[in-house]
N, C-alpha and C positions, 0 to 999 in steps of 0.2 A: 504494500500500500504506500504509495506516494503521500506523504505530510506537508502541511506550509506552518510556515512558524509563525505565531502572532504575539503580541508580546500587548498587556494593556496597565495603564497607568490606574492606579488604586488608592484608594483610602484603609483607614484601619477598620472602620465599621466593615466593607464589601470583603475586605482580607479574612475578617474574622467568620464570616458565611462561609466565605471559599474554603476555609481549613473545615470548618464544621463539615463538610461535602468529603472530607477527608482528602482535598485536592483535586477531586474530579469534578467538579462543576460550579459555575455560574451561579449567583443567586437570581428569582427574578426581577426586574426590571421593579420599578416603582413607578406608579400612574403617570409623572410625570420625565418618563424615561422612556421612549416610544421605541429608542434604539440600543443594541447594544452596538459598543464598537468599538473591540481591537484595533490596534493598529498594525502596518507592516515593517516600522522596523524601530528598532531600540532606541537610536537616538530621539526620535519621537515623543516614546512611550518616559525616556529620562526627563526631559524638558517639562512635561506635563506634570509626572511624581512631585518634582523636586522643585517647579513653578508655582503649580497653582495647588495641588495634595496638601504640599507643606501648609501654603498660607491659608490653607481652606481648616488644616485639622490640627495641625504641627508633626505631622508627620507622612510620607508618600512611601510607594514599592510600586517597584514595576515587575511585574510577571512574566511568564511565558510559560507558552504551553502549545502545543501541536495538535493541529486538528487535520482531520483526511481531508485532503485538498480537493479530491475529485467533488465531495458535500459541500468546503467551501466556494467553490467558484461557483455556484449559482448564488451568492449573492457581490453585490458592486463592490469595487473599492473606488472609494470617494479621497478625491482630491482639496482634503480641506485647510488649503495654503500654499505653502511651494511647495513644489515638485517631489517633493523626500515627505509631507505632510498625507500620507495614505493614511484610511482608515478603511476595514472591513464594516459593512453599515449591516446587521443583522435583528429585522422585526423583532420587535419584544418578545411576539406572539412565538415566534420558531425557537426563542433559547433553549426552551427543552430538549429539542431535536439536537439541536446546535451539540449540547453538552453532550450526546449521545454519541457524537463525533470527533471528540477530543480523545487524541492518543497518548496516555500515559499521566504523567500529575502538572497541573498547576504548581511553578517552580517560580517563589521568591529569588530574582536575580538583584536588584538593587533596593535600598534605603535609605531614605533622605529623611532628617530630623531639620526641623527649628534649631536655630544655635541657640 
């Protein structure tokens, strides 16, 4: 099975669902959260932890985790900014499926605190 790597910038609240999951899944979406959306590549996913995570909680992590690509590619990746700014845009509605599709564990790769 061919995998894409996605990697997505997080808070401590969604981290702590994530591990409850035991690593393997998503929590759902909140009313006012229509989309989920990884992004495709790390530098990304760091700017976001350690920008707006931090000043949002005092604290950010970026993830990663692999999902079968052949389940991924039916949905878009969105260009939201420059050209290295990709994000996977995946319905709230489909996370279920989505998680169903994730190869191996959601892996803590970075952490960024408030100084």
């Amino acid at each position: 099975m061919r995998t894409m790597t996605l990697w997505r910038p997080t808070g401590p609240e969604e981290l702590e669902l994530v591990r409850r999951s035991g690593f393997t899944a998503w929590p759902p979406r909140l009313p006012e959260q229509p989309i989920f959306y990884p992004v495709l590549n790390e530098d990304y996913a760091v700017r976001i932890a350690r920008d707006w995570n931090v000043a949002a909680s005092g604290v950010g992590y970026v993830t990663r985790f692999e999902v079968d690509a052949e389940f991924a590619e039916r949905y878009p990746v969105q260009q939201a900014g420059g050209e290295t700014i990709l994000e996977l845009w995946v319905p709230a509605e489909d996370l279920d499926e989505f998680n169903r599709h994730i190869v191996g564990l959601i892996e803590v790769v970075h952490e960024f605190r408030a100084a």
